[in-house]
SEKE-847562 format. One record per residue: residue number from 1; residue in one letter; x, y, z of N, C-alpha, C, CB in turn. Coordinates in Angstrom, 2 decimals, always signed. Last residue first. Glycine has a CB too. Layout:
<nodes>
+-----+------+---------+---------+---------+---------+---------+---------+---------+---------+---------+---------+---------+---------+
|  nr | rest |    n_xx |    n_yy |    n_zz |   ca_xx |   ca_yy |   ca_zz |    c_xx |    c_yy |    c_zz |   cb_xx |   cb_yy |   cb_zz |
+-----+------+---------+---------+---------+---------+---------+---------+---------+---------+---------+---------+---------+---------+
| NUM |    A |       X |       Y |       Z |       X |       Y |       Z |       X |       Y |       Z |       X |       Y |       Z |
...
+-----+------+---------+---------+---------+---------+---------+---------+---------+---------+---------+---------+---------+---------+
</nodes>
This chain:
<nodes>
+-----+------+---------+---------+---------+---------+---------+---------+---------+---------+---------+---------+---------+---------+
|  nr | rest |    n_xx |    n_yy |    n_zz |   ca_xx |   ca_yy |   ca_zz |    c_xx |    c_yy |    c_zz |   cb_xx |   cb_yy |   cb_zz |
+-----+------+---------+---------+---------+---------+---------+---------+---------+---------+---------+---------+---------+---------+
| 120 |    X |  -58.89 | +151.82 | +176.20 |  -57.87 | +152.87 | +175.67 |  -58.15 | +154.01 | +175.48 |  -57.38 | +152.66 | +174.62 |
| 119 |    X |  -60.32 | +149.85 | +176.68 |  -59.90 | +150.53 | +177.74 |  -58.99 | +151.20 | +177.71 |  -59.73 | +149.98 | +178.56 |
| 118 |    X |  -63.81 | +149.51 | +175.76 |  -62.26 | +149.59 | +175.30 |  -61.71 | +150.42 | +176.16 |  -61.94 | +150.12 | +173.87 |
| 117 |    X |  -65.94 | +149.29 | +177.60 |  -65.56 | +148.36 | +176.74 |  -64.31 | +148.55 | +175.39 |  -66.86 | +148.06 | +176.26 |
| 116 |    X |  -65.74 | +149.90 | +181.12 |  -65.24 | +150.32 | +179.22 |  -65.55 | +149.19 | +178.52 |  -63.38 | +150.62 | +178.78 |
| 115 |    X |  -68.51 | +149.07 | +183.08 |  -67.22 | +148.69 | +182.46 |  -67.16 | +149.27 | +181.18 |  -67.00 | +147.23 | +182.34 |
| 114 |    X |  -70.04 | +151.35 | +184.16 |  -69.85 | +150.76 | +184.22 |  -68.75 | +150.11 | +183.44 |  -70.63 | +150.65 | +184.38 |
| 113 |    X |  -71.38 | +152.87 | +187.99 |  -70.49 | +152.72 | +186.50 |  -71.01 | +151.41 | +185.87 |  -68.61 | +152.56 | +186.74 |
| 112 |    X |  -73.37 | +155.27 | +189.93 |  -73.23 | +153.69 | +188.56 |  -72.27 | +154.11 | +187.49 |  -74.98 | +153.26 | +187.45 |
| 111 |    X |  -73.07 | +156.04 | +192.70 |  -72.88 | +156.50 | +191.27 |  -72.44 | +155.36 | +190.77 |  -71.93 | +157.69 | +190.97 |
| 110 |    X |  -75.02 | +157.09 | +195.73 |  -74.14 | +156.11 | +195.09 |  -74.34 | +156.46 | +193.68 |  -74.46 | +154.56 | +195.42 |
| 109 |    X |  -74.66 | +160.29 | +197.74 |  -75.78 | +159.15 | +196.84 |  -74.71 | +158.10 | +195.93 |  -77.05 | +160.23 | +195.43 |
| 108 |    X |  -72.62 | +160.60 | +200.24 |  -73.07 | +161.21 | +198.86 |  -73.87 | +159.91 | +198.67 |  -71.77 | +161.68 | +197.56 |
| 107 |    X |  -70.91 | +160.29 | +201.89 |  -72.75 | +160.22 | +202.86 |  -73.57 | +160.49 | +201.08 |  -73.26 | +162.41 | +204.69 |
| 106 |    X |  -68.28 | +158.45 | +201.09 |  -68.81 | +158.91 | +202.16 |  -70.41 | +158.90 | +202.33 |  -68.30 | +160.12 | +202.25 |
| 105 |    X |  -69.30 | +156.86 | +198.03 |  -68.21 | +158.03 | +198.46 |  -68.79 | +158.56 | +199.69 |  -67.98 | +159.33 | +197.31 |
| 104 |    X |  -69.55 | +154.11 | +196.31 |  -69.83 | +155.04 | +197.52 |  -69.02 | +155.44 | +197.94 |  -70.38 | +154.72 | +198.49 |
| 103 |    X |  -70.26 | +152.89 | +192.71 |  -69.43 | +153.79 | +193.57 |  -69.89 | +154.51 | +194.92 |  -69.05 | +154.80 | +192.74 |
| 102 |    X |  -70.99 | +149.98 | +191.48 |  -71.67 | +151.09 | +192.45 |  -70.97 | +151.71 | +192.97 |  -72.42 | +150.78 | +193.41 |
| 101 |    X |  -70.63 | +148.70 | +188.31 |  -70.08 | +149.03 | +189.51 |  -70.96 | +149.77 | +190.28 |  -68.93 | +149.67 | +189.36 |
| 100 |    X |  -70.72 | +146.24 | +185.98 |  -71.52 | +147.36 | +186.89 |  -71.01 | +147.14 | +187.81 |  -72.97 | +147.42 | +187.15 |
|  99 |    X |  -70.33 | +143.75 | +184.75 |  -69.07 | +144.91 | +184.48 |  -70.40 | +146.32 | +184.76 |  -68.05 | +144.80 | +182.24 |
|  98 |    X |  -71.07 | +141.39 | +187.73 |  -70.86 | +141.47 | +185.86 |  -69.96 | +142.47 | +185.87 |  -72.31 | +141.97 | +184.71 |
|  97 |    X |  -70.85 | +143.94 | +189.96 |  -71.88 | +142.53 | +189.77 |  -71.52 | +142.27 | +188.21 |  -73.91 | +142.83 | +190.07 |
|  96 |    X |  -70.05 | +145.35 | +193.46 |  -70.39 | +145.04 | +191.91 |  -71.03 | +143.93 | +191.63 |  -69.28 | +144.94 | +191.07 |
|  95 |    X |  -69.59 | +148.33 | +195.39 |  -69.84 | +146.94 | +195.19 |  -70.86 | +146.70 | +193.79 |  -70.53 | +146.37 | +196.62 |
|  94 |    X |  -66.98 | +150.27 | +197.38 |  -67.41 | +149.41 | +195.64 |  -68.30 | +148.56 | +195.72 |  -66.27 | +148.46 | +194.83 |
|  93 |    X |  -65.58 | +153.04 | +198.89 |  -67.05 | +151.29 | +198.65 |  -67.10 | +151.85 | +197.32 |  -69.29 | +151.14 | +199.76 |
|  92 |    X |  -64.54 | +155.30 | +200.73 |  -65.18 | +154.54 | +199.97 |  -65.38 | +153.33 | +199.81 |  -64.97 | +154.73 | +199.27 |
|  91 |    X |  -64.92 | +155.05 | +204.44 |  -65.18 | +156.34 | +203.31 |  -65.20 | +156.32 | +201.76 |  -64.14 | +157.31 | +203.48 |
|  90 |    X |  -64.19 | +152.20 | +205.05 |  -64.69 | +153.31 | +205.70 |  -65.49 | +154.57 | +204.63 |  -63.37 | +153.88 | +206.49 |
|  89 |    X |  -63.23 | +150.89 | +202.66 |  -62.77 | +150.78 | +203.68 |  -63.01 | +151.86 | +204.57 |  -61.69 | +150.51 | +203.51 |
|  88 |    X |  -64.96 | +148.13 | +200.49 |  -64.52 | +149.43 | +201.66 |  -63.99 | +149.69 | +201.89 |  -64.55 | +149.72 | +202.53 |
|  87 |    X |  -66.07 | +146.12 | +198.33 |  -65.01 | +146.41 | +198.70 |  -65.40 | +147.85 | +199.77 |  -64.07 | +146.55 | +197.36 |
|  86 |    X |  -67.73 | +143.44 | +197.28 |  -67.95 | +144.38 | +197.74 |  -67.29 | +144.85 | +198.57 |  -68.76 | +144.37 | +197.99 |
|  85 |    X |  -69.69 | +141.54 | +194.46 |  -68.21 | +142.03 | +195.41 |  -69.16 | +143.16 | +196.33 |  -66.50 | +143.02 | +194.20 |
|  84 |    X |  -72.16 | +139.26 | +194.13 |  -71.05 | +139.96 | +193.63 |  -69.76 | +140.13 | +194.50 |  -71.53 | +141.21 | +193.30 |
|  83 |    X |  -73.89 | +138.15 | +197.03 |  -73.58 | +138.07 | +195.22 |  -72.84 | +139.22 | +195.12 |  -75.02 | +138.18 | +194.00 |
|  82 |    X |  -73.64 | +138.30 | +199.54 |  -74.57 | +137.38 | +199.24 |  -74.26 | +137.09 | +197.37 |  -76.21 | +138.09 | +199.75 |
|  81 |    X |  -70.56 | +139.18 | +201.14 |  -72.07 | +139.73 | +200.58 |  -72.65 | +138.32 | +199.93 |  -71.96 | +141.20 | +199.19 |
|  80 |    X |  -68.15 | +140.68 | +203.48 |  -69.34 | +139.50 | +202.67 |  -70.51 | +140.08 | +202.09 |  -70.06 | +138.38 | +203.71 |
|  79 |    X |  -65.79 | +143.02 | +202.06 |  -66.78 | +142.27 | +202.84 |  -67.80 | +141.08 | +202.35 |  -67.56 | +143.25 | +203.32 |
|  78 |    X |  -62.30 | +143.31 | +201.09 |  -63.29 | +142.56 | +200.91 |  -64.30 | +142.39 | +202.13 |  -62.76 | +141.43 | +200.50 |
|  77 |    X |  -61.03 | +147.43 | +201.35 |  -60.49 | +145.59 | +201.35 |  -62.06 | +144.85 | +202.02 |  -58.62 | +145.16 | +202.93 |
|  76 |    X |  -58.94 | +149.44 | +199.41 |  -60.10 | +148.61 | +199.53 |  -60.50 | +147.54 | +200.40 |  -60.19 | +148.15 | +198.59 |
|  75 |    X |  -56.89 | +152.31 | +199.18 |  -56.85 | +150.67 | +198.60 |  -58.59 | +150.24 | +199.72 |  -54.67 | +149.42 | +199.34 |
|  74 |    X |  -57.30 | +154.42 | +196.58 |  -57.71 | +154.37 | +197.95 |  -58.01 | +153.27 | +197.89 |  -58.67 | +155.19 | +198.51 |
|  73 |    X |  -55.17 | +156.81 | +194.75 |  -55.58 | +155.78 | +194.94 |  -56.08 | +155.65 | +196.19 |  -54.82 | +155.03 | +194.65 |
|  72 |    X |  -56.35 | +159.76 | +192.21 |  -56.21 | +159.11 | +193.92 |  -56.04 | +157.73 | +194.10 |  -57.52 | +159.34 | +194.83 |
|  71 |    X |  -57.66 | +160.91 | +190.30 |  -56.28 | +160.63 | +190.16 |  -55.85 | +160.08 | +191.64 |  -55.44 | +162.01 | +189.66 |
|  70 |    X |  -60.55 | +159.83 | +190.79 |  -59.84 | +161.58 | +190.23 |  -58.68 | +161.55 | +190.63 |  -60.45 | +163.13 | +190.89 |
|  69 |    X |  -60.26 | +157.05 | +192.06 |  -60.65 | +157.83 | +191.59 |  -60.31 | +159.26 | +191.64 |  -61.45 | +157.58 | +191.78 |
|  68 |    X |  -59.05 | +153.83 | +192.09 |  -58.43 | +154.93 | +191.75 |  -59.31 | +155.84 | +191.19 |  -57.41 | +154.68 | +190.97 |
|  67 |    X |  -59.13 | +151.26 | +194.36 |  -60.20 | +151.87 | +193.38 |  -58.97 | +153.30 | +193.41 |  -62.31 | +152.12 | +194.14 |
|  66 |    X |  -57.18 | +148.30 | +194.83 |  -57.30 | +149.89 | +194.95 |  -58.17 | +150.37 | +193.86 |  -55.85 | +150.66 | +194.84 |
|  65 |    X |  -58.21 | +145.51 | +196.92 |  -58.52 | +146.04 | +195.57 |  -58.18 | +147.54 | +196.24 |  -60.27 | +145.68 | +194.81 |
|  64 |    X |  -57.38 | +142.52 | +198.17 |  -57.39 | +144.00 | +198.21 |  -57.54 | +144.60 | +197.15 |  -56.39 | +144.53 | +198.69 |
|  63 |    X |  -55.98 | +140.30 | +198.43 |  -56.99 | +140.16 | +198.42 |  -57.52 | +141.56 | +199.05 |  -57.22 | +138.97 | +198.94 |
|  62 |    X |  -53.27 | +139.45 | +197.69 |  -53.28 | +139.74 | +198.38 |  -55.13 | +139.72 | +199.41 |  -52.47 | +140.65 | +197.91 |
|  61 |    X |  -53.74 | +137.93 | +195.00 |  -52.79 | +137.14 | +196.31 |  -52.90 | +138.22 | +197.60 |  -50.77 | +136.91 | +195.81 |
|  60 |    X |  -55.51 | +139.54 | +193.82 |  -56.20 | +138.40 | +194.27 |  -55.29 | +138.14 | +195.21 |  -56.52 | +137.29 | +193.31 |
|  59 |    X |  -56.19 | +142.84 | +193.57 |  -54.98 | +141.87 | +193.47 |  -55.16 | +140.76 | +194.58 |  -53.51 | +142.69 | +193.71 |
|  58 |    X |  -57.59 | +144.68 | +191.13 |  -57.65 | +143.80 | +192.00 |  -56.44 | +143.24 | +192.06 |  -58.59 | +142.98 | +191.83 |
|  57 |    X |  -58.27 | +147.99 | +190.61 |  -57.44 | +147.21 | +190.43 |  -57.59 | +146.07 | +191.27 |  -56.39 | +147.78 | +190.49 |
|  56 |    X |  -60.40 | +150.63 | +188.77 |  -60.46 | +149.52 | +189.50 |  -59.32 | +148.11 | +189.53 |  -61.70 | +149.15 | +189.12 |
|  55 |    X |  -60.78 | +153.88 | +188.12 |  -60.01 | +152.68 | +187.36 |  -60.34 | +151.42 | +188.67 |  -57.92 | +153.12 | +187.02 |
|  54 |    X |  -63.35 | +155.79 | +186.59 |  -62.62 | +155.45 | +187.67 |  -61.70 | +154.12 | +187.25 |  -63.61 | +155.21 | +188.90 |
|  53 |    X |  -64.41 | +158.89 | +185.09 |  -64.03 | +157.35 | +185.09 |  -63.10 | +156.80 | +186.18 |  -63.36 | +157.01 | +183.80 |
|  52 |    X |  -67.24 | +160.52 | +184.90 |  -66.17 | +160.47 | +185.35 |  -65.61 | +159.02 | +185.03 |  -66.26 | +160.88 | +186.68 |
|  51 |    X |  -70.10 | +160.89 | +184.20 |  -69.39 | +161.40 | +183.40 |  -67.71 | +160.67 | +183.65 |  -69.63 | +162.95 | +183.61 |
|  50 |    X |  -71.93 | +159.94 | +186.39 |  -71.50 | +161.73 | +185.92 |  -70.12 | +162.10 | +185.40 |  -71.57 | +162.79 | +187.27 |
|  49 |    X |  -71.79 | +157.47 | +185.55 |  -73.23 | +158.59 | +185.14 |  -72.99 | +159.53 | +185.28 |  -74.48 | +158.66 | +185.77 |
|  48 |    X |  -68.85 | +156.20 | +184.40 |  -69.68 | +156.71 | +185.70 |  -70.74 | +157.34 | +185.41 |  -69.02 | +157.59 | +186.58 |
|  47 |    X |  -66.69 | +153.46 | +183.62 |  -67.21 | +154.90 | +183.16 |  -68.57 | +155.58 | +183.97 |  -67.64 | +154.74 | +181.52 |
|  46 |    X |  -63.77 | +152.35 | +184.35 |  -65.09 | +152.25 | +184.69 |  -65.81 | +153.42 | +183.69 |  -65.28 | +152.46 | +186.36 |
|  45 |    X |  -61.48 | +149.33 | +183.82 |  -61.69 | +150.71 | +183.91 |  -63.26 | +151.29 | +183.68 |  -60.74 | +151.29 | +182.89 |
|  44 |    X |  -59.73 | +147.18 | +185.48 |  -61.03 | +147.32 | +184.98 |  -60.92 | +148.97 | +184.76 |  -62.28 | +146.72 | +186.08 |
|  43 |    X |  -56.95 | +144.84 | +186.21 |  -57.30 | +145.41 | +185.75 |  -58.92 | +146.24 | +184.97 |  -56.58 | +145.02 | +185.54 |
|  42 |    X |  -55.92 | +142.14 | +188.54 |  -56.69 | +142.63 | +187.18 |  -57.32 | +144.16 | +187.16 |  -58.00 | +141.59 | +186.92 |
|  41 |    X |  -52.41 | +141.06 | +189.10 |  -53.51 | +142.19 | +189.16 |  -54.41 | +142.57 | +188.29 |  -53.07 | +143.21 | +189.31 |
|  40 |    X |  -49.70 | +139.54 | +190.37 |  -50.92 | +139.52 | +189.75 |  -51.83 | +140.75 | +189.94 |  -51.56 | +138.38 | +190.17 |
|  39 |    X |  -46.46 | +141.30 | +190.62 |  -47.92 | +140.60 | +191.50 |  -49.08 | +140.70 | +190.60 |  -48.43 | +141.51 | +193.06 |
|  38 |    X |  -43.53 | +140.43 | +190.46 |  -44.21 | +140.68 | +190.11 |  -45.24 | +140.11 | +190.50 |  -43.97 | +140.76 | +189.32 |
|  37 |    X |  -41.39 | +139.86 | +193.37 |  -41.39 | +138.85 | +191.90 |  -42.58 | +139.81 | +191.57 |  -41.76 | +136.73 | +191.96 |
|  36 |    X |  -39.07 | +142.84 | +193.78 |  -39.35 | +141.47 | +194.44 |  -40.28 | +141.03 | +192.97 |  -40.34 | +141.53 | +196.29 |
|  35 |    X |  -37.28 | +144.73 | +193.48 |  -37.12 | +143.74 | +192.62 |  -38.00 | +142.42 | +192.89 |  -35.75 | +143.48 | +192.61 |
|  34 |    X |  -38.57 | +147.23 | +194.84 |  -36.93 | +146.28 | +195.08 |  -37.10 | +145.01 | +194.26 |  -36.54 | +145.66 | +196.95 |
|  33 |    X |  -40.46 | +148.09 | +193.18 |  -39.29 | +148.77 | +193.07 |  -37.97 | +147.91 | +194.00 |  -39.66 | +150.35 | +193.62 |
|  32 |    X |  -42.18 | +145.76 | +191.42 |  -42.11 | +146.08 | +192.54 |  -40.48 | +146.91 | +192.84 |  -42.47 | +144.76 | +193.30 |
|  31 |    X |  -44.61 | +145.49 | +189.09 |  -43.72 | +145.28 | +189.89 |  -42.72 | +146.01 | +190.88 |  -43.31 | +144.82 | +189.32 |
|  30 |    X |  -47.67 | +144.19 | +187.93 |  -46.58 | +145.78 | +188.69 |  -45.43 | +144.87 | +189.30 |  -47.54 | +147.04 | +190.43 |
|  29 |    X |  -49.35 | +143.07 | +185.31 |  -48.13 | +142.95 | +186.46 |  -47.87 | +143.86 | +186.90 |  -46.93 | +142.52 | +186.21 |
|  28 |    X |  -52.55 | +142.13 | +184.20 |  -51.27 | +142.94 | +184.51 |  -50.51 | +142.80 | +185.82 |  -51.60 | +144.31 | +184.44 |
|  27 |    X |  -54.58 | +140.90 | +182.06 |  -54.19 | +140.82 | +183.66 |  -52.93 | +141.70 | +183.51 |  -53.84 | +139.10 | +184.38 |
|  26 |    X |  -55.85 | +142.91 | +179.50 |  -55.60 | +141.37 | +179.93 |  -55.02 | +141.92 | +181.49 |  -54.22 | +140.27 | +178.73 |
|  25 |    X |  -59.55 | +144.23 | +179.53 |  -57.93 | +144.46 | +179.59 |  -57.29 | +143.32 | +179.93 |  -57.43 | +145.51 | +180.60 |
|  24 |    X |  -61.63 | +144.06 | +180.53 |  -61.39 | +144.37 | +179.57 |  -60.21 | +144.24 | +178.92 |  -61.70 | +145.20 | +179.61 |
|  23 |    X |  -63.51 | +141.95 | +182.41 |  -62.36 | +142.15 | +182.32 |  -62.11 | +142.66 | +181.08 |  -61.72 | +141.18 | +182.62 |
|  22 |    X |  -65.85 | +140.83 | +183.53 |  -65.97 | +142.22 | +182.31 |  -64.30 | +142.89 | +182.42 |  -67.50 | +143.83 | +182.95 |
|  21 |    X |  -65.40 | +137.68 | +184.16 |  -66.74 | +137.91 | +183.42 |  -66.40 | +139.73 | +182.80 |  -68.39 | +137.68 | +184.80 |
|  20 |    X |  -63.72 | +139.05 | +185.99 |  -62.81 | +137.81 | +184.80 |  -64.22 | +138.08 | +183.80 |  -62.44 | +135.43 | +185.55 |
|  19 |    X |  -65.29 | +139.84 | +188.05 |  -64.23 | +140.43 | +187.31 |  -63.74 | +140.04 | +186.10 |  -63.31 | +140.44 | +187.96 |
|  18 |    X |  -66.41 | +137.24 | +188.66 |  -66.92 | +138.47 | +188.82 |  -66.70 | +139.73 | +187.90 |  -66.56 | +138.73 | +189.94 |
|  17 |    X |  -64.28 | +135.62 | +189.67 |  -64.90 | +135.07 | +188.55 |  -66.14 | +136.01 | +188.48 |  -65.21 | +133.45 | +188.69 |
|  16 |    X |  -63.12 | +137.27 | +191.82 |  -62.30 | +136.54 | +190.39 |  -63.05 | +136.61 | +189.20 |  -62.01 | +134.89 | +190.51 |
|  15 |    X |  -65.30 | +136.65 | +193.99 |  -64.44 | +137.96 | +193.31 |  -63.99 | +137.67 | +192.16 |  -63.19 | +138.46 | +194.02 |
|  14 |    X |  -65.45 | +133.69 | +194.42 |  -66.06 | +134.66 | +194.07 |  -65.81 | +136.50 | +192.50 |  -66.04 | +134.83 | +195.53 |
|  13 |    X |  -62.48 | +133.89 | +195.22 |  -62.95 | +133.12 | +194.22 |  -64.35 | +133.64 | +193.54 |  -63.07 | +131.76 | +194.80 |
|  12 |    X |  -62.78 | +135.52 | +197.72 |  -61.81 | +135.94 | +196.63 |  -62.06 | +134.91 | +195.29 |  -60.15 | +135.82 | +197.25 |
|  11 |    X |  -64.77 | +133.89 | +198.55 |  -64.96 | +135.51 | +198.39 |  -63.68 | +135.96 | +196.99 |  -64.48 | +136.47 | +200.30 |
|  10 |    X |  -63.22 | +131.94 | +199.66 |  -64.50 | +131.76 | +198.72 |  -64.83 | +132.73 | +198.10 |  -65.63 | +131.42 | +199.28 |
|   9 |    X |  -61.30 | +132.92 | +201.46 |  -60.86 | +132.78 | +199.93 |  -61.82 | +131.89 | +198.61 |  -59.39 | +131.99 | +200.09 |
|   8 |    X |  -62.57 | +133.88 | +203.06 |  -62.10 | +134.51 | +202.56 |  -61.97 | +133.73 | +200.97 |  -61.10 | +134.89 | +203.39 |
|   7 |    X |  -65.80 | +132.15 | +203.66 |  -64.21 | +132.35 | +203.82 |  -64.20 | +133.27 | +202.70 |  -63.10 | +130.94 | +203.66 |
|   6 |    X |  -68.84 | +133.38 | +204.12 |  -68.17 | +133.22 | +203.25 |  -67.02 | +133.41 | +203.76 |  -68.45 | +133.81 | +202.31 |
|   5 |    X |  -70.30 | +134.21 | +206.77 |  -70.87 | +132.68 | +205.85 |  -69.94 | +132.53 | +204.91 |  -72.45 | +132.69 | +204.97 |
|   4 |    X |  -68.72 | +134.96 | +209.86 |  -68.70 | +135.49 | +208.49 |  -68.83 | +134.18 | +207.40 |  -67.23 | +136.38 | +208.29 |
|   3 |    X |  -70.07 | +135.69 | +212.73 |  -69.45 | +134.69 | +212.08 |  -69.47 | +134.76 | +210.77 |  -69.87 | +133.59 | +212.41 |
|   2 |    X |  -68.85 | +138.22 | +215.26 |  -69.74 | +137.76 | +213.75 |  -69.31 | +136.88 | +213.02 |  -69.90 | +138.73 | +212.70 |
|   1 |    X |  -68.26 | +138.53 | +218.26 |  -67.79 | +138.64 | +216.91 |  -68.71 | +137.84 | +216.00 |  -66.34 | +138.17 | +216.78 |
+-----+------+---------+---------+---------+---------+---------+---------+---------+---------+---------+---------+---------+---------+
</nodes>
């Protein structure tokens, strides 16, 4: 097994202050259909070179991000990397830097977003 240079929750600190830098939108709550306590979550929405927009959700206590593209969610979860982020989980991938994203979708060529700057 592989010894991984970044803990987790260096990564998720990392992460944070990644996000927090092109956070458009203030933080948001979901909450939760049995009433449990509401979960932190930041919020990004993307805009893509072909046109498309994707939404990007982080949720630090857990430490999982769902990328939501063409109305889909497909939750995410954190590898190491040397700078920025960089989310997977087999068939898509995120990995970012400031408010630029890199979208990977299976064997397709990667697609640059990048952050709205109004997210209405």
């Amino acid at each position: 097994m592989k010894t991984r240079t970044m803990s987790l929750s260096g990564l998720t600190l990392a992460l944070s202050f990644s996000l927090t830098a092109c956070l458009q939108a203030p933080t948001a709550h979901h909450t939760l259909p049995d009433g449990m306590p509401p979960t932190p979550m930041t919020r990004v929405m993307y805009v893509c070179d072909n046109s498309e927009s994707v939404e990007w959700r982080y949720f630090p206590e857990q430490g999982v991000a769902v990328l939501v593209y063409r109305g889909q969610p497909h939750e995410l979860h954190p590898q190491p990397v040397a700078s920025g982020f960089y989310f997977t989980n087999g068939r898509y991938g995120a990995r970012g830097k400031g408010d630029e994203l890199q979208l990977e979708i299976g064997r397709m060529a990667p697609i640059a977003c990048r952050a709205q700057t109004d997210p209405r």
